[in-house]
C-alpha positions as CSV (number, residue, x, y, z in Angstrom):
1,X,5.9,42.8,10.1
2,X,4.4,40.2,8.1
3,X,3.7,36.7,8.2
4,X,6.5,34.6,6.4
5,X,5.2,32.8,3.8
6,X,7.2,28.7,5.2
7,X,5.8,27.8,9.0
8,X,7.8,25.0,10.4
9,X,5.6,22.2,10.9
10,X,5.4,19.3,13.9
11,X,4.7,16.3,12.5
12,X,2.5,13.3,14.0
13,X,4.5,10.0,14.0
14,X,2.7,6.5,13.7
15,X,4.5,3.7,14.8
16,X,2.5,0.9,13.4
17,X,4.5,-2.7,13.8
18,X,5.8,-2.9,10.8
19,X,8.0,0.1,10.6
20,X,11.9,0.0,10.7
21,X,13.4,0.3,14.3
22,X,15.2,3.2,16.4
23,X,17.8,4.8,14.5
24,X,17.4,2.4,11.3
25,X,14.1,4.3,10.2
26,X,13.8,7.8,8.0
27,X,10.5,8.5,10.5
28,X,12.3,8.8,13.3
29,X,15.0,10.6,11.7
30,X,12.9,12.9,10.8
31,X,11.1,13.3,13.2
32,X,13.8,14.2,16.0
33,X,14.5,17.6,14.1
34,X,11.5,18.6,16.6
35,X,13.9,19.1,19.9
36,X,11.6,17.3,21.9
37,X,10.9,14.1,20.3
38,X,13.3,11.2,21.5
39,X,13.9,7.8,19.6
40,X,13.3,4.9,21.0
41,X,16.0,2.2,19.7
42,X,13.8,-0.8,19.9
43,X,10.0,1.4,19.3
44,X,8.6,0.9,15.2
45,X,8.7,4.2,13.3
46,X,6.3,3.7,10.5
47,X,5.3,6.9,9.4
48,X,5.7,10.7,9.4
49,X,2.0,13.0,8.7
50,X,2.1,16.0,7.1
51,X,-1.1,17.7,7.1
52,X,-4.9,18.0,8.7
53,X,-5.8,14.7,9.4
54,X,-7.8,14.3,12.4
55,X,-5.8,10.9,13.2
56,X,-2.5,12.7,12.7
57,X,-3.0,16.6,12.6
58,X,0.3,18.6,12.1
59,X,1.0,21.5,14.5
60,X,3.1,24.8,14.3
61,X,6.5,24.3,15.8
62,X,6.9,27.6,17.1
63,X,2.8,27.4,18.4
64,X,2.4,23.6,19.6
65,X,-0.8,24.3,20.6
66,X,-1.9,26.0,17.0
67,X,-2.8,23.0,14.5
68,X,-2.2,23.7,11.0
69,X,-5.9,23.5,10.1
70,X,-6.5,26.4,12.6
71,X,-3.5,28.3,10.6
72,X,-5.8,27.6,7.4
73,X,-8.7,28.4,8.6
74,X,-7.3,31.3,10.2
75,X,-6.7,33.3,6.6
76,X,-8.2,30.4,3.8
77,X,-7.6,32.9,0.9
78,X,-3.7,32.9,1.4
79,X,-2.6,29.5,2.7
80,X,-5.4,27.5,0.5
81,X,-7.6,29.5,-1.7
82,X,-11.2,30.0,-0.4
83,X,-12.6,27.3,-3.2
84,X,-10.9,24.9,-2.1
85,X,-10.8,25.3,1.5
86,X,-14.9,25.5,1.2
87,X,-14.8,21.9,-0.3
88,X,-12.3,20.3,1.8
89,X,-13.5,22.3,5.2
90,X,-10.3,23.8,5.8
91,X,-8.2,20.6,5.8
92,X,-5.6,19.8,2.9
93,X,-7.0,18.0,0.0
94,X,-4.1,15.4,0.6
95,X,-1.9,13.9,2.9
96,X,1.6,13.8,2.6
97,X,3.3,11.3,4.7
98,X,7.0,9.4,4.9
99,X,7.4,5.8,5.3
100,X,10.0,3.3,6.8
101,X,8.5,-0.1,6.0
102,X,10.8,-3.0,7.6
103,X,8.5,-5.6,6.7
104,X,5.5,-5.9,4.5
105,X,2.6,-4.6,4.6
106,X,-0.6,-6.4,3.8
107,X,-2.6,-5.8,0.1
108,X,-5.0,-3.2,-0.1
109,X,-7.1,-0.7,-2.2
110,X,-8.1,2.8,-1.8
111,X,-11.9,3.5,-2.7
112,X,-13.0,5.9,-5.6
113,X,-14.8,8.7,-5.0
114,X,-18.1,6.9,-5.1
115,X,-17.1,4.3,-3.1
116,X,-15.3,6.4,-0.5
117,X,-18.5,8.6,-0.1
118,X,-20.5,5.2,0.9
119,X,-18.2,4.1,3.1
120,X,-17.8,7.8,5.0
121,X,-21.8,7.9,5.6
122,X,-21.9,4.1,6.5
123,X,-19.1,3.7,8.4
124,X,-17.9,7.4,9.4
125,X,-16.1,6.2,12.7
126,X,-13.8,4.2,10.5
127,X,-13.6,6.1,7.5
128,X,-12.9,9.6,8.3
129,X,-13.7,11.6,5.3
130,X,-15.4,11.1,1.7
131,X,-12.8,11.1,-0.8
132,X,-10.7,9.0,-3.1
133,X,-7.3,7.9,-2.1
134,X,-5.4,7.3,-5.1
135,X,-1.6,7.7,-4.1
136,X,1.8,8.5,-5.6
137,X,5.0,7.0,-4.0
138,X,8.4,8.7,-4.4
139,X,11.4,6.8,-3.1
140,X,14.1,8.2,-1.3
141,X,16.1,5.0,-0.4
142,X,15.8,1.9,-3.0
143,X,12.4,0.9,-2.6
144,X,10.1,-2.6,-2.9
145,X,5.9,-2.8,-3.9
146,X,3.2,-4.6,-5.1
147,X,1.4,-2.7,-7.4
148,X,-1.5,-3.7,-9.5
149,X,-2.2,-7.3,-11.6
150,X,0.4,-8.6,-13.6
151,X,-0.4,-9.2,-17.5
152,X,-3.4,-12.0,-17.9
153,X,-0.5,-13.8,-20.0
154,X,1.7,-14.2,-16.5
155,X,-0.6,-14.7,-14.2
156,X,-1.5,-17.9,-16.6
157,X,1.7,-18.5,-16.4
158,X,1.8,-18.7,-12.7
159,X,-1.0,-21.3,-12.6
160,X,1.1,-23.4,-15.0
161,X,4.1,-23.1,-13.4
162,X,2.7,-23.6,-9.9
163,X,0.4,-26.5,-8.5
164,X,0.2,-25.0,-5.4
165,X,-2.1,-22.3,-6.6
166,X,-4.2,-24.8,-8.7
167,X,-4.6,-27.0,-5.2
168,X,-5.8,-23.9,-3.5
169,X,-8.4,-22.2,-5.8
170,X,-9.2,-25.5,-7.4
171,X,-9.7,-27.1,-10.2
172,X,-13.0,-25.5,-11.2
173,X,-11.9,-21.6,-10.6
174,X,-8.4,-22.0,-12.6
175,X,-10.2,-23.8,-15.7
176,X,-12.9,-21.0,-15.9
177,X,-10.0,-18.2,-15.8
178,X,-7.7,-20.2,-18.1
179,X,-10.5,-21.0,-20.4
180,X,-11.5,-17.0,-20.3
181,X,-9.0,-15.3,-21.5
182,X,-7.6,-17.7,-24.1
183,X,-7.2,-15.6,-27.0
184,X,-8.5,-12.4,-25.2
185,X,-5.3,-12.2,-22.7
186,X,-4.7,-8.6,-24.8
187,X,-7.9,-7.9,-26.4
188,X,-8.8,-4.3,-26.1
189,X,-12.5,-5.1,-27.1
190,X,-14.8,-3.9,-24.4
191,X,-16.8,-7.8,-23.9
192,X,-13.1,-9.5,-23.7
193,X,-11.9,-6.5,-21.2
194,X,-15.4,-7.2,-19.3
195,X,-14.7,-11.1,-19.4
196,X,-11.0,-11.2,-18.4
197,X,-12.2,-8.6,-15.2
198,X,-14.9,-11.1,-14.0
199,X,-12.3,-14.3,-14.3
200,X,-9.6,-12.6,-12.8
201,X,-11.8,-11.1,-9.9
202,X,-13.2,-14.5,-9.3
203,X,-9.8,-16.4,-9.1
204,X,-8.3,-13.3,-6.9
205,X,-11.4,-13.7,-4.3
206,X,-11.3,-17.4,-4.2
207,X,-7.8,-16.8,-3.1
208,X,-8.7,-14.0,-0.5
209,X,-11.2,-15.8,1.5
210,X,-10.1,-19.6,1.1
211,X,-10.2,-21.4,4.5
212,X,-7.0,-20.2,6.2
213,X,-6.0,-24.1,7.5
214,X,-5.6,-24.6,3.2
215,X,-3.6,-21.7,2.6
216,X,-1.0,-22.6,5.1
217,X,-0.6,-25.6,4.3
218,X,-0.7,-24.9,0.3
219,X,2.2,-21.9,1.3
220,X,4.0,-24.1,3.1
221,X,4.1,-26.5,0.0
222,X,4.7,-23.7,-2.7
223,X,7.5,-22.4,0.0
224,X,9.6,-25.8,0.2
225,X,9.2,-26.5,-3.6
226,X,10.4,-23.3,-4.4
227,X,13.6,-23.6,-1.8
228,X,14.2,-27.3,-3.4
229,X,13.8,-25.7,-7.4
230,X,16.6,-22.8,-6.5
231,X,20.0,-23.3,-4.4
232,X,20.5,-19.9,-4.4
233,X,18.5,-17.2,-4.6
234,X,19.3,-13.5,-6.0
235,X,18.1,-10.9,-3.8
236,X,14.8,-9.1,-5.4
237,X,14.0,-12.1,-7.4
238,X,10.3,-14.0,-7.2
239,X,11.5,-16.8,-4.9
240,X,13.8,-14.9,-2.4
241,X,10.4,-12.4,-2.1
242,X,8.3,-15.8,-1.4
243,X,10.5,-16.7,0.9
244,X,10.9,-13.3,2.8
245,X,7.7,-13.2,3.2
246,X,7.1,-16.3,4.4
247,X,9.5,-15.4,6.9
248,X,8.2,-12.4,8.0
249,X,4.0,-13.5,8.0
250,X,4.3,-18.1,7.9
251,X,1.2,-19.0,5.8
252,X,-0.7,-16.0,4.9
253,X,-2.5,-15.7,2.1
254,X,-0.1,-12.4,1.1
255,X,2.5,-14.8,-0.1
256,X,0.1,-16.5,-3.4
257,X,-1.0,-12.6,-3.8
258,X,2.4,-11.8,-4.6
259,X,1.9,-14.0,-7.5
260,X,-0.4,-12.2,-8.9
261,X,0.7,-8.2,-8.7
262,X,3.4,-6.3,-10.3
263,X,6.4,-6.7,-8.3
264,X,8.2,-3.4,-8.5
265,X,11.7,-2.1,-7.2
266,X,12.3,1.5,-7.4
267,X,15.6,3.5,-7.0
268,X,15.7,6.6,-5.0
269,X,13.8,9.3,-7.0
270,X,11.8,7.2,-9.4
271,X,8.0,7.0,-8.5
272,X,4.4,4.7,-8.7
273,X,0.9,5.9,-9.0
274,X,-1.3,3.8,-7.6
275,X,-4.9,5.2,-8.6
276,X,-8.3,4.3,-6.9
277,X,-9.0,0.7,-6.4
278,X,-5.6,-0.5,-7.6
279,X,-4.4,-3.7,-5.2
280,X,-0.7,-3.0,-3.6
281,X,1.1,-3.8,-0.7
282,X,4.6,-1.7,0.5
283,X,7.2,-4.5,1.0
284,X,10.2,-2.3,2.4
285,X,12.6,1.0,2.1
286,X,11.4,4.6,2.6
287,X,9.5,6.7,0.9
């Protein structure tokens, strides 16, 4: 009798801080069609693995003790293709994972392939393999991100708009972007392009490693202006998402980042690609 072609997977299940709780998250939910896995109403369920990560592996659910890569490596030419089992030794050349995010998670950036091959052979304790980690989010419950730099035109927009920022990269950093990309905010020369990437990586790293003692207490001004400036606040607008997330994390740096990304709300079904090197940061929903 052959082999079906479907083996029902275990999953690995992360339960990182910031996940949604108990019953509320998709994780868990998922996760308990495995008979033996029990929620925990007041235990974070962050995220479901599907796959061979080393961190995470997958197993077979009728063979607990049989990981998926063994079940790969086991017949390569069927399950994976003998190329591309060769390259990837025998583990998926992805991972595919579910999220619950209950509360924000901080910004990031997956390395390109050249960078992520530096990093493995520097650093292989922390970085557990040498490829690129562009991703592709899919949401199956309405959905919040940060996802890549706004337009050069808003982000001058936000240093007009908001002293705050000015008073925390300074004087000298906002003039030399401002001055920059005058004119060249949607130049598609090559030199412009170069120029408006140096500004706006300078003014984005004088944000990320300003003293910590400044940001809070720049936040905390940019956080009672903006509650003064708006009554009310529409859920899923700029100053409600300050505000949560001055809630959730008092003074980080994260809040004035949110300033400068694309703040995107998806529906269930619609979808972001986030490719190599892009800056995002999951605020909440499940994916």
């Amino acid at each position: 009798m052959s082999e079906p072609a479907i083996f029902r997977l275990k999953c690995a299940v992360q339960n990182y801080d910031w996940g949604k709780i108990g019953n509320e998250s998709k994780v868990a939910q998922f996760a308990q069609i495995s008979k033996d896995f029990e929620i925990q109403l007041d235990k974070p369920y962050s995220e479901l693995w599907m796959g061979t990560h080393s961190n995470g592996p997958s197993v077979l659910a009728k063979q607990p003790t049989h990981s998926l890569k063994e079940k790969i490596e086991s017949d390569p030419n069927k399950l994976l293709s003998s190329e591309i089992s060769k390259i990837y030794n025998g583990n998926l050349p992805f991972l595919f994972k579910v999220l619950s995010v209950r509360k924000a998670l901080s910004i990031q950036a997956h390395p390109d392939k050249k960078l992520g091959k530096e990093l493995f052979e520097k650093f292989p304790k922390i970085y557990k393999d040498p490829n690129h980690k562009p991703e592709m989010a899919v949401a199956i419950t309405e959905f919040e991100a940060l996802c890549g730099f706004r337009p050069l035109t808003e982000i001058k927009s936000v240093l007009e708009k908001n002293p705050e920022f000015t008073e925390l990269i300074g004087n000298e950093v906002s003039s030399h972007f401002l001055k920059t990309i005058e004119g060249r905010e949607t130049s598609q020369l090559i030199e412009d392009i170069e120029l408006n990437k140096s500004a706006l990586r300078e003014l984005f790293s004088k944000v990320m490693t300003t003293n910590e003692t400044i940001v809070s207490q720049q936040v905390d001004k940019l956080i009672k202006r903006v509650k003064l400036d708006n009554e009310t606040f529409t859920k899923g607008s700029i100053p409600e998402l300050l505000i949560r997330l001055n809630d959730q994390f008092p003074g980080d740096v994260g809040i004035f980042g949110a300033l400068l990304l694309n703040y995107v709300k998806l529906d269930p079904g619609q979808a972001i690609f986030l490719g190599a090197n892009e800056p995002h940061a999951y605020l909440s929903g499940g994916k």
